[in-house]
PATORGU-791612 format. One line per field, with one value per residue (C-alpha): x, y, z; residue in one letter. Coordinates in nm, 2 decimals. Each point is the difference from the previous one (the first is absolute). Example, Ala and Ser with C-alpha at 12.3 -4.5 7.8 and 13.67 -1.06 7.14 Angstrom:
x 1.23;0.14 .
y -0.45;0.34 .
z 0.78;-0.07 .
aa A;S .
// end
This chain:
x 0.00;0.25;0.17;-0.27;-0.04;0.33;-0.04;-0.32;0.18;0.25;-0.23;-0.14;0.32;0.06;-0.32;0.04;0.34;-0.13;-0.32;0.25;0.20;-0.26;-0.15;0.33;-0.08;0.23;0.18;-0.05;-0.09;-0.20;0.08;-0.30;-0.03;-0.31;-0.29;0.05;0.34;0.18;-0.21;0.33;0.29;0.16;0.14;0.32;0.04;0.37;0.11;0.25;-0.13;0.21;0.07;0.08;0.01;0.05;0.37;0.09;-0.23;0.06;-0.17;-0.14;-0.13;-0.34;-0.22;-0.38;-0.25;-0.35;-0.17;-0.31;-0.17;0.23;-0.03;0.15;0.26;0.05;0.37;0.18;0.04;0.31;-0.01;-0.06;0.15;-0.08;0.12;-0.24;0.05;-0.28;0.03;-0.27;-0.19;0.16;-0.17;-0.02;0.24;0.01;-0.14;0.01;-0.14;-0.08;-0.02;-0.18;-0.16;0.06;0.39;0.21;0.25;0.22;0.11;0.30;-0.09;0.02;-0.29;-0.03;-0.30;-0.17;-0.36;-0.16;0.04;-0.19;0.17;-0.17;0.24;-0.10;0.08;-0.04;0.02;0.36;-0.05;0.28;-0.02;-0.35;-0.25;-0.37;-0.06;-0.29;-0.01;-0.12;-0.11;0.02;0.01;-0.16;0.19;-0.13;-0.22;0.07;-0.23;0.29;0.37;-0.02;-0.14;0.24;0.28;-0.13;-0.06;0.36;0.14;-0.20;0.26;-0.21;-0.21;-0.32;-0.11;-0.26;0.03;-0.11;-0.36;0.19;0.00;-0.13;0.03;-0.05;0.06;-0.29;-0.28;0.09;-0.10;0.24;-0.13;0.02;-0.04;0.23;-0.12;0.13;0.29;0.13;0.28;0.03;0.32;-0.09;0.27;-0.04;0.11;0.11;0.07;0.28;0.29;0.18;0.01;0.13;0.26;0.12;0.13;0.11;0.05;0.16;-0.23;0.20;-0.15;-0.32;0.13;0.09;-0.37;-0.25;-0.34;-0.20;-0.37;-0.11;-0.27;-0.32;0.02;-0.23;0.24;0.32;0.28;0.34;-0.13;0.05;0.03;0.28;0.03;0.20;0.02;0.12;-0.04;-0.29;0.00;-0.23;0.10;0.35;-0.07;0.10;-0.39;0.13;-0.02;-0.14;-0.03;-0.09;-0.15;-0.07;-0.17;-0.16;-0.20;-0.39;-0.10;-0.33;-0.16;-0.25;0.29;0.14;0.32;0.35;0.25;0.37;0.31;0.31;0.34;0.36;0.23;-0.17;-0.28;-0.31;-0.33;-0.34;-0.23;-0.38;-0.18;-0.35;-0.11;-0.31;-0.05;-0.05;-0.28;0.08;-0.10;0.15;-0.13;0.00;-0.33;0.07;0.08;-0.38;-0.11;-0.33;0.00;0.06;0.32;0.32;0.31;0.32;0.23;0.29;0.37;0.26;0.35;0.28;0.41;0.05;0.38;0.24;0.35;0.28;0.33;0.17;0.05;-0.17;0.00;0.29;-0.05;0.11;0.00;-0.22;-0.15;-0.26;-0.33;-0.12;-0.42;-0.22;-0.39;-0.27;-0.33;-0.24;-0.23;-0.05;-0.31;0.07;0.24;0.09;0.06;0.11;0.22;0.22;0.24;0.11;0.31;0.03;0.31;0.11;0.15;0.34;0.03;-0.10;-0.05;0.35;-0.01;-0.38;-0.37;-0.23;-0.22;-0.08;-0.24;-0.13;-0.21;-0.13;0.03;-0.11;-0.20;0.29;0.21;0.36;0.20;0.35;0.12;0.28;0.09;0.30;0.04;0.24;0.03;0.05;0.31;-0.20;-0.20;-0.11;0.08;-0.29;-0.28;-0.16;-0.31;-0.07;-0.38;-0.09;-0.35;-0.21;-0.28;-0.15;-0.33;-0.14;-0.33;-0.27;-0.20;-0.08;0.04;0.37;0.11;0.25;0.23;0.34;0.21;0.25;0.35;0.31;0.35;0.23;0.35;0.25;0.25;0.36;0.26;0.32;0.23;0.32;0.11;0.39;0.29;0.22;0.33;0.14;0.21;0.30;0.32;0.28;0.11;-0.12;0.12;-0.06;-0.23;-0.12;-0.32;0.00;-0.28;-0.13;-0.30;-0.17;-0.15;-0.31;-0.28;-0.33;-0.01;-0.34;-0.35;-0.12;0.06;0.18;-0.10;0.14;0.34;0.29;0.34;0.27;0.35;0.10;0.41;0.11;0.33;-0.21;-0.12;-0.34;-0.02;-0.42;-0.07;-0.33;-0.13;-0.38;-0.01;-0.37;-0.18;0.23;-0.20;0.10;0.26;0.13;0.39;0.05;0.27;0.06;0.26;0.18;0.28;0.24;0.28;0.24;0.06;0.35;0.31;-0.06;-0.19;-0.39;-0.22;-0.38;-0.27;-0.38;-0.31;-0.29;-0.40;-0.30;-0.33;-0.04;-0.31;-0.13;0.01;0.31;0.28;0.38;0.31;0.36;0.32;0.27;0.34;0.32;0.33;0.25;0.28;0.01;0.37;0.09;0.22;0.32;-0.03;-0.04;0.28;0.19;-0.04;-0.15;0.21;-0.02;-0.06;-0.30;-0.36;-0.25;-0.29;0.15;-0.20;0.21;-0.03;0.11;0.34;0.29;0.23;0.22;0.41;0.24;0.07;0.10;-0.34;-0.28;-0.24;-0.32;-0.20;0.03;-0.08;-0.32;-0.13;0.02;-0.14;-0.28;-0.03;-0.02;-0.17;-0.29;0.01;-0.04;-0.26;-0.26;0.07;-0.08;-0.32;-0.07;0.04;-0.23;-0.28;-0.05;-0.33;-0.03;-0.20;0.07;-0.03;-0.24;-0.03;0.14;-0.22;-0.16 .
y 0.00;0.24;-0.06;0.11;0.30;0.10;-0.10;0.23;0.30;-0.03;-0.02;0.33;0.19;-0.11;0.13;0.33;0.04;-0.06;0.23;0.29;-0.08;0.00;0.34;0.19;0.18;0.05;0.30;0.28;0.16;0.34;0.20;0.26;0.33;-0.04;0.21;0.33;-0.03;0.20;0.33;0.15;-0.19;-0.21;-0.36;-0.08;-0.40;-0.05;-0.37;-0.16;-0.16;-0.20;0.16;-0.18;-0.38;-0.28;-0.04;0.32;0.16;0.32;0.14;0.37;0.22;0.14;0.25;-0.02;0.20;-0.04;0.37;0.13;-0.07;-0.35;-0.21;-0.37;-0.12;-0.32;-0.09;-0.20;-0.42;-0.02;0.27;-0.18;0.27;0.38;0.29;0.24;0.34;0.26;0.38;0.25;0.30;0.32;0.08;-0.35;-0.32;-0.38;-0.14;-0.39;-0.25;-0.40;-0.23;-0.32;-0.11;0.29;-0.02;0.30;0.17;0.24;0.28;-0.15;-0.37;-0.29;-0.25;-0.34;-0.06;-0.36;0.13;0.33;0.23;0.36;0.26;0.22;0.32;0.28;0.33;0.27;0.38;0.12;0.02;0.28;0.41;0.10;-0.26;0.03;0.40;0.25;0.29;0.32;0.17;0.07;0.26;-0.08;0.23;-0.08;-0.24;-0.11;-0.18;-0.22;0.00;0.27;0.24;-0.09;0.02;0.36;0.13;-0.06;0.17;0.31;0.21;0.35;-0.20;0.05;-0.36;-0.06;-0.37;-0.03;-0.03;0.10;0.23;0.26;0.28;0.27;0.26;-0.16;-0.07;-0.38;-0.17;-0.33;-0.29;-0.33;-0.28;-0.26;-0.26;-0.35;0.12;0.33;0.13;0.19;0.18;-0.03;0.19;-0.27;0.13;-0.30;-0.01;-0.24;0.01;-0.27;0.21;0.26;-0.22;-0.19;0.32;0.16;0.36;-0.15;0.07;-0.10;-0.35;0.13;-0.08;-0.38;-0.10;-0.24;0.07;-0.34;-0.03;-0.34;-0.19;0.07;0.38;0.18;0.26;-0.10;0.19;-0.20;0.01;0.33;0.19;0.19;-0.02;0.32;-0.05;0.29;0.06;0.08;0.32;0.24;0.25;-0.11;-0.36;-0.29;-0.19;-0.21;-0.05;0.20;-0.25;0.20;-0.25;0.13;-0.24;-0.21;-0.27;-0.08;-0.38;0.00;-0.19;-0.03;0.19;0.34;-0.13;0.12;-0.26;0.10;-0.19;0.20;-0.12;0.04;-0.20;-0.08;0.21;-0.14;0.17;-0.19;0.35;0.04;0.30;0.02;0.26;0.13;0.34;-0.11;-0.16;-0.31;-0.19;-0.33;0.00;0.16;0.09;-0.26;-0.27;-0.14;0.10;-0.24;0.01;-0.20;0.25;-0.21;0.11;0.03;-0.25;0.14;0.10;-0.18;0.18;-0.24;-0.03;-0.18;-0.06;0.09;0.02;0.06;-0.06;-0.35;-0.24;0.00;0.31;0.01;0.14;0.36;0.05;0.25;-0.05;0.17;-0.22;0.07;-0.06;-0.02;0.05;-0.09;0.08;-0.34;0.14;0.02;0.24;0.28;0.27;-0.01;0.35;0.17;-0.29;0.04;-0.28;-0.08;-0.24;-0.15;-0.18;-0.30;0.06;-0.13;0.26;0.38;0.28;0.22;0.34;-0.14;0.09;-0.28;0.13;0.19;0.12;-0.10;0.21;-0.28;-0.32;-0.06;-0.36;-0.30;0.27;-0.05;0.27;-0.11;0.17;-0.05;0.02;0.00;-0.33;-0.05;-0.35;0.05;-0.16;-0.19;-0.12;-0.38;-0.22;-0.13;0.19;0.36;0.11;0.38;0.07;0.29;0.08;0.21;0.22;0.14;0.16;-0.12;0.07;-0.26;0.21;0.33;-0.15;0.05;-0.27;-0.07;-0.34;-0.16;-0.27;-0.13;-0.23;-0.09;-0.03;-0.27;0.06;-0.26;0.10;-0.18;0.15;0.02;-0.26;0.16;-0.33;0.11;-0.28;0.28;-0.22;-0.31;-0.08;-0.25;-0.04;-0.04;-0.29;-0.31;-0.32;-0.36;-0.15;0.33;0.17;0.30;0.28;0.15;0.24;0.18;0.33;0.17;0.20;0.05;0.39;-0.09;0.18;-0.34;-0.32;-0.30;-0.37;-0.32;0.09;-0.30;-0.04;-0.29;-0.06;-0.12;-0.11;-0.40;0.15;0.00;-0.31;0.18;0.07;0.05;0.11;0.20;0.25;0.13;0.34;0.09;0.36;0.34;0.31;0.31;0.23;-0.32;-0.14;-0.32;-0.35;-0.34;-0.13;-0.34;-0.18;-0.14;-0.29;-0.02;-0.41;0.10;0.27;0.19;0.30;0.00;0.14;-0.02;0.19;0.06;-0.02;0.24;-0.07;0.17;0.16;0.35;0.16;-0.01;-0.46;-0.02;-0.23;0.17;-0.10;0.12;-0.18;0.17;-0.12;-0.04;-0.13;-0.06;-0.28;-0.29;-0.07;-0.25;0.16;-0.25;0.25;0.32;-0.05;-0.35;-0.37;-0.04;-0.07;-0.43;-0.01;0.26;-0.13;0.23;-0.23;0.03;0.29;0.32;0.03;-0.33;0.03;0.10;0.30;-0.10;0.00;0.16;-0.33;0.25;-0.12;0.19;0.16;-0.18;0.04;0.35;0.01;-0.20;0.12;0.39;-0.10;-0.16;0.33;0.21;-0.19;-0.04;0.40;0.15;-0.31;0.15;0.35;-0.04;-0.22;0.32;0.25;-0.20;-0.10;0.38;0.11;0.40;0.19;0.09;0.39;-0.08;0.35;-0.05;0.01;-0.30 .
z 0.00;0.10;-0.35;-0.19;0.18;-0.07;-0.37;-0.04;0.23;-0.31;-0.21;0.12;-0.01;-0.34;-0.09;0.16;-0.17;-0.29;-0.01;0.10;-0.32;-0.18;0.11;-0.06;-0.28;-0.32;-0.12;-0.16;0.37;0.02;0.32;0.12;0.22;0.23;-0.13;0.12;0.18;-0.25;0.05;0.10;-0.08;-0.25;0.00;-0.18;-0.15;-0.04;-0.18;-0.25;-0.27;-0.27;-0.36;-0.31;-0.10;0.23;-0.08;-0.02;0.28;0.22;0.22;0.04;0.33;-0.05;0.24;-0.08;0.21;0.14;0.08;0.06;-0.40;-0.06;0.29;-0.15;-0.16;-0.17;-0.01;-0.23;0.05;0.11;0.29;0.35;0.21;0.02;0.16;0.18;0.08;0.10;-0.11;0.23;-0.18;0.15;0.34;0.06;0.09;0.01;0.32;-0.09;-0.25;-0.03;-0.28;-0.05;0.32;0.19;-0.02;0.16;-0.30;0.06;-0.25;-0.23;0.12;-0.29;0.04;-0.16;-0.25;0.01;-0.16;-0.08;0.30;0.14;0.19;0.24;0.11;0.25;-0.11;0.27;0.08;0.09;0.42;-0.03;-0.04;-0.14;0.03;-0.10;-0.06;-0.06;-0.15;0.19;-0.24;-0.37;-0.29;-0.31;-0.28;-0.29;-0.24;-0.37;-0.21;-0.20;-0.01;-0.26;0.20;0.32;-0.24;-0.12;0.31;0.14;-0.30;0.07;0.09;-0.01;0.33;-0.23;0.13;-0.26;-0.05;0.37;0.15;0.34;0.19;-0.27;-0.14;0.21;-0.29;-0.22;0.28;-0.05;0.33;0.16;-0.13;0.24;-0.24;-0.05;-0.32;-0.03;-0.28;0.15;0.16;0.30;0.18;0.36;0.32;0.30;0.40;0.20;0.36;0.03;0.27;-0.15;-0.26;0.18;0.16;-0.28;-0.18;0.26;-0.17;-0.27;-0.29;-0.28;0.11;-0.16;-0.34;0.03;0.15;-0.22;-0.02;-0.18;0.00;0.15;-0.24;0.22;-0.08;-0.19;-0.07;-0.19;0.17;-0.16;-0.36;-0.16;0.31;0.17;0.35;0.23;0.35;0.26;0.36;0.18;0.20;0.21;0.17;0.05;0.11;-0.25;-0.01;-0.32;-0.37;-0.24;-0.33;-0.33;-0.29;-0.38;-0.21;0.22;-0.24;0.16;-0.13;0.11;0.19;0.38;0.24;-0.05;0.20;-0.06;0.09;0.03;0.10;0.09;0.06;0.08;0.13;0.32;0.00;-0.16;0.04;-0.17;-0.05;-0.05;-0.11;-0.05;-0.29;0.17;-0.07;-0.37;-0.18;-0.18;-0.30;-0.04;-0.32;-0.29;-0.14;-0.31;0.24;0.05;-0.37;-0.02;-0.40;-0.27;-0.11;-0.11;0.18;-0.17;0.13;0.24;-0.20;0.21;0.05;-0.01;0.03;-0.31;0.01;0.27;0.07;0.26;-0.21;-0.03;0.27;0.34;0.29;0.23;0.39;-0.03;-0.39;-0.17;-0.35;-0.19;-0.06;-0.33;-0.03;-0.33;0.10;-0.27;-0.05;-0.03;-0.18;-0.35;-0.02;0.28;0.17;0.32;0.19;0.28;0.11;0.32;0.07;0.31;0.15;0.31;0.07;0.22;0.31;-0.16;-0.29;0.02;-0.30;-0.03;-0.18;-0.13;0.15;0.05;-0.22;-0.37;-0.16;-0.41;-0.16;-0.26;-0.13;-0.33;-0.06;-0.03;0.06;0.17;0.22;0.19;0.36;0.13;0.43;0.17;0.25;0.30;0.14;0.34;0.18;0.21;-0.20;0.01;-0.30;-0.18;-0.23;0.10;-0.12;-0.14;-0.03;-0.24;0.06;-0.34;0.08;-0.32;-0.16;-0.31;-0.21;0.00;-0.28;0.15;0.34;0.17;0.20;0.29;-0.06;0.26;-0.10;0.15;-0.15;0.24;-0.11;0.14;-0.01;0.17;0.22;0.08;0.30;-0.03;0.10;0.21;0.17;0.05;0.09;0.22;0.07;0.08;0.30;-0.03;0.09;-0.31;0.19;0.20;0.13;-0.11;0.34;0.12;-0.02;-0.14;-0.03;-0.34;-0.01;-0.29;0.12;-0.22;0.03;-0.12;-0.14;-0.17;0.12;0.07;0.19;-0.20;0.10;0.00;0.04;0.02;-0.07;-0.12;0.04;-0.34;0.01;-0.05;0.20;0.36;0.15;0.08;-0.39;-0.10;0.38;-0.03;0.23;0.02;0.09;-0.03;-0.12;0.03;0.07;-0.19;0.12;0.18;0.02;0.07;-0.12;-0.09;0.23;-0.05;0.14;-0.24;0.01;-0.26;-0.12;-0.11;-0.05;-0.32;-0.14;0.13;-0.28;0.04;0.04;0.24;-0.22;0.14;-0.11;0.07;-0.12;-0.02;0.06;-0.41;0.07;-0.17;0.08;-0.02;0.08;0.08;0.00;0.21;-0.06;0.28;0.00;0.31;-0.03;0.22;0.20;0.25;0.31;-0.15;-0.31;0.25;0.28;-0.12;0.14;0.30;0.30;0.01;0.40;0.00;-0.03;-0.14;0.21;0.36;0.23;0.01;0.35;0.05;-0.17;0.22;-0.09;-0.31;0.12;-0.27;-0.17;-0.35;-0.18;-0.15;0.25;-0.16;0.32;0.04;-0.39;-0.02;0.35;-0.17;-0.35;0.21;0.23;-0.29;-0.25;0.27;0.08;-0.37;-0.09;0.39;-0.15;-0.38;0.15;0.21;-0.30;-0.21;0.23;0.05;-0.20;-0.11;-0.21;-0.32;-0.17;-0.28;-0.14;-0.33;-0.30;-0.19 .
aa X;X;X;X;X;X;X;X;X;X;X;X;X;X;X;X;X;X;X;X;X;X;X;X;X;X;X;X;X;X;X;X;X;X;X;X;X;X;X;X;X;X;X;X;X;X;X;X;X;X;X;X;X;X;X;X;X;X;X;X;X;X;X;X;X;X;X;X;X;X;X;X;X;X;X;X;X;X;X;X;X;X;X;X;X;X;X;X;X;X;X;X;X;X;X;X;X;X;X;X;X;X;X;X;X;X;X;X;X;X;X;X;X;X;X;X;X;X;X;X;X;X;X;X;X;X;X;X;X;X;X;X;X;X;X;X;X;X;X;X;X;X;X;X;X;X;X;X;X;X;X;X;X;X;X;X;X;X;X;X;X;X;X;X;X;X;X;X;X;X;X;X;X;X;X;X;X;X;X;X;X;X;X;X;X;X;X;X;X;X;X;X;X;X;X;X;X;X;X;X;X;X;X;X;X;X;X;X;X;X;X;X;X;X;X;X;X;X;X;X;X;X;X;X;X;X;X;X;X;X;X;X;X;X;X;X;X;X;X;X;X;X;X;X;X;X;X;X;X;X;X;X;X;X;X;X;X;X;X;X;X;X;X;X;X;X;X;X;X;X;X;X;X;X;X;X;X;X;X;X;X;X;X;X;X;X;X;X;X;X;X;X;X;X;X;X;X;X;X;X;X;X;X;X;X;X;X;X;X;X;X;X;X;X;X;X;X;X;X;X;X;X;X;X;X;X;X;X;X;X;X;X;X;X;X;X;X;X;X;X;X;X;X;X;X;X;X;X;X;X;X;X;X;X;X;X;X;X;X;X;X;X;X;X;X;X;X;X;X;X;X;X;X;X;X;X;X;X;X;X;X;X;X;X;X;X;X;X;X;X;X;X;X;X;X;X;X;X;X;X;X;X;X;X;X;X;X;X;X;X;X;X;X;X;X;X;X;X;X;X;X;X;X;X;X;X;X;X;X;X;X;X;X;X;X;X;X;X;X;X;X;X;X;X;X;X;X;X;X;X;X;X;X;X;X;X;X;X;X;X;X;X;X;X;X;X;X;X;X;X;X;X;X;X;X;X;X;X;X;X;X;X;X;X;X;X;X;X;X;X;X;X;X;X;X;X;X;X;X;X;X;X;X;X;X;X;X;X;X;X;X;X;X;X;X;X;X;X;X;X;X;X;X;X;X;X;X;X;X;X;X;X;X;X;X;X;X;X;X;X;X;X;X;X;X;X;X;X;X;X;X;X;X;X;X;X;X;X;X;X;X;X;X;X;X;X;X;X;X;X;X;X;X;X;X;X;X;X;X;X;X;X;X;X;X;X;X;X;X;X .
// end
């Protein structure tokens, strides 16, 4: 009996075994953001996948990424491990994140794919300067219907606002108008009470220029799109109260709030602002919007880049190049008008002697026009892809109707870092003896921007009996010394020639490697201070030997007992000079 229980509790295992082979499911995998969790923040997918034919396959790094409109990817068949990283919206940071059944993944970790797999991140408000803001109050300065108008009333330089329904014109009897109509754009003055603020600049206002103002998605009002943003300090009657922010061309979507939504950052200070536009009437719709006829509407032009380009070969950390955009017209029937163009960069790359924006009269139907910014790649900057989004906003004629249009198109430009791995010196004595350990070190440092992984180095010399040793040095940080240290015996007398081979992986996945060459010549002590005295013994205990008498031969005790001494000293104080870390200057240009 109690062998065929044992025989069907096999039986069971084998089965269970089994069903979980059978459930693993097959490549191609597809990896998936959590509906929602990517509201503000971005996920990275790192892998290797092979390239070419199966006898003469490489391999090749590749960063994909799942945002807020592409939440999957599928990957290719052969990729079983990917890299995740996790980039925050600015105002915002990465709390934490889990995979699969509810596994914890850090930022940067690498997980191991068996089946198709979700990930759920946490993206949450920076808890540092700022916080979650209101405005006091606000100043509504002025309301154009269309781009054209905004555009036209900004260029008014004799202050005849015309193009502008507010405030009026006193001069002519014209009354403020209040409304705001899905389409318009609005330049609005906005008083915040903010001590952080007030603390954070600390009478420095030159910090004013380097803040980012972004419009979250849930705001009515478009503040990053089109719109310039001037921030100053806040004072009444002598005291510092906060921030005064200034916005021109300040895009209204439409839609059931009249909310403002603002977030404001520097460095450390990261304010997430509300404003509710109250003193104004609003129409989240334009009177064509709910049109209950049986009128055909013209379908919508769409603005495009049609070709781009940033020069030959990939971006480098700290390089500047000019990016050189062709837009297109879609359609083949109509104009588009009135267009205003706006960039907003990654955090890696910013806009040098270039505004984030310009303005384009007309574009013709199928019609083509090239712009050209200037880019700098910041030094910091990480190595994989970056995304540029240009956003349109245009006017075009539907018949005698004129109509409001946005599109949208993203650039990706890759980005590589420099590698600045540097071999500084090697320490070895010109001479060494046959049975003796010696030390040899190779000194470098890592002058790159970035850490370098997987560092090891070998001993490559048939002359040492510990020829092929390897060593295992692990990831180097930048701005970090460090060595390889070995200790080398020589087999026999005779010139030493050989050399330490260095590998790792710099930040850009690739594999490199540097051979640094030494030399030293290997001696016995016969060759250095002539035979050895016959009655001395190199194994007895120094301390144990009695004082030699003048018998006329060679001191050899004396000899050996100070080659020892010294030998022994210079090896502790080389050890000490190398095991000592410092920091290195990296203030010379890439």
């Amino acid at each position: 009996m109690k062998k065929i229980c044992k025989f069907l509790t096999f039986l069971l295992v084998l089965a269970m075994l089994l069903s979980t082979v059978a459930m693993a499911a097959d490549p191609p995998y597809t990896i998936t953001a959590a509906n929602g969790s990517l509201a503000n923040g971005k996920i990275t997918l790192t892998y290797t996948t092979a390239t070419g034919t199966a006898e003469g396959a490489d391999s090749k790094t590749v960063s994909v990424f799942l945002n807020s409109t592409t939440l999957s990817q599928t990957l290719p068949n052969d990729v079983k491990k990917v890299k995740v990283s996790f980039t925050a919206n600015p105002g915002y940071e990465f709390a934490s994140a889990t995979y699969g059944d509810s596994t914890p993944i850090n930022d940067g970790d690498e997980i191991e794919l068996t089946g198709n797999t979700t990930i759920t991140p946490v993206f949450q408000a920076k808890s540092t300067l700022g916080g979650e803001k209101t405005a006091d109050s606000f100043q509504l300065d002025a309301i154009c219907s269309g781009s054209y108008n905004w555009q036209m009333y900004h260029k008014d330089t004799a202050n005849n606002k015309k193009y502008t329904k507010y405030p009026g014109s006193p001069k002519d009897n014209v009354a403020p108008s209040s409304e705001i109509t899905k389409g318009n754009y609005v330049d609005l003055t906005l008083y915040v009470n903010d001590t952080d603020y007030v603390t954070f600049i600390n009478g420095d206002t030159k910090k004013n220029e380097l803040f980012s103002v972004t419009t979250p998605g849930d705001s009515s009002f478009l503040a990053g799109s089109g719109a310039g943003a001037e921030i100053e300090k806040w004072t009444v009657n002598g005291s510092d109260k906060g921030m005064v922010i200034q916005l021109t061309g300040v895009y209204y979507v439409g839609g059931s709030d009249n909310t403002l939504k603002l977030i404001v950052t520097q460095d450390n200070y990261n304010a997430i602002l509300s404003c509710k536009i109250d003193n104004a009437t609003i129409h989240p719709e334009t009177p064509d919007d709910n049109k209950d006829n049986n009128e055909p509407v013209a379908a919508q032009p769409y603005v495009i880049i049609s070709s781009y380009s940033y020069g030959k070969g990939d971006l480098v950390a700290g390089e500047t190049r000019n990016v050189t955009m062709t837009f297109r017209n879609t359609s083949k029937t109509m104009a588009v008008e009135n267009m205003m163009v706006t960039i907003t960069m990654p955090d890696a790359m910013m806009l040098t002697s270039s505004s984030n924006s310009f303005y384009i009269e007309s574009l013709a139907a199928e019609e083509t026009i090239t712009k050209t910014v200037n880019v700098t790649v910041k030094p910091t900057a990480a190595a994989q892809s970056h995304s540029m989004t240009l956003d349109f906003t245009y006017d075009y004629m539907d018949g005698s109707t004129r109509r409001n249009a946005k599109t949208t198109e993203t650039i990706s430009m890759p980005v590589l870092q420099v590698d600045r791995f540097t071999v500084t010196g090697i320490d070895l004595s010109p001479q060494i003896f046959i049975g003796e350990e010696t030390g040899l070190s190779v000194n470098f440092v890592n002058k790159s921007r970035t850490e370098i992984y997987n560092l090891s180095a070998k001993l490559s010399c048939e002359a040492l009996t510990n020829n092929g040793e390897e060593q295992y040095l692990g990831n180097l940080g930048s701005g970090t010394t460090s060595s390889a240290d070995f200790y080398i015996t020589p087999s026999d007398t005779g010139d030493i020639v050989g050399e330490v081979i260095i590998t790792y992986e710099d930040t850009n996945m690739n594999q490199r490697t540097v051979t640094v060459p030494f030399t030293t010549k290997a001696m016995s002590y016969e060759e250095v201070y002539g035979p050895m005295d016959p009655g001395f013994d190199p194994g007895f205990d120094p301390g144990m030997v009695e004082e030699p008498t003048d018998n006329g031969g060679f001191p050899w005790f004396w000899v050996v007992a100070g080659v020892v001494v010294l030998g022994g000293g210079a090896f502790v104080l080389l050890k000490l000079r190398k095991n000592k870390k410092e920091s290195v200057d990296d203030d010379e240009d890439i």
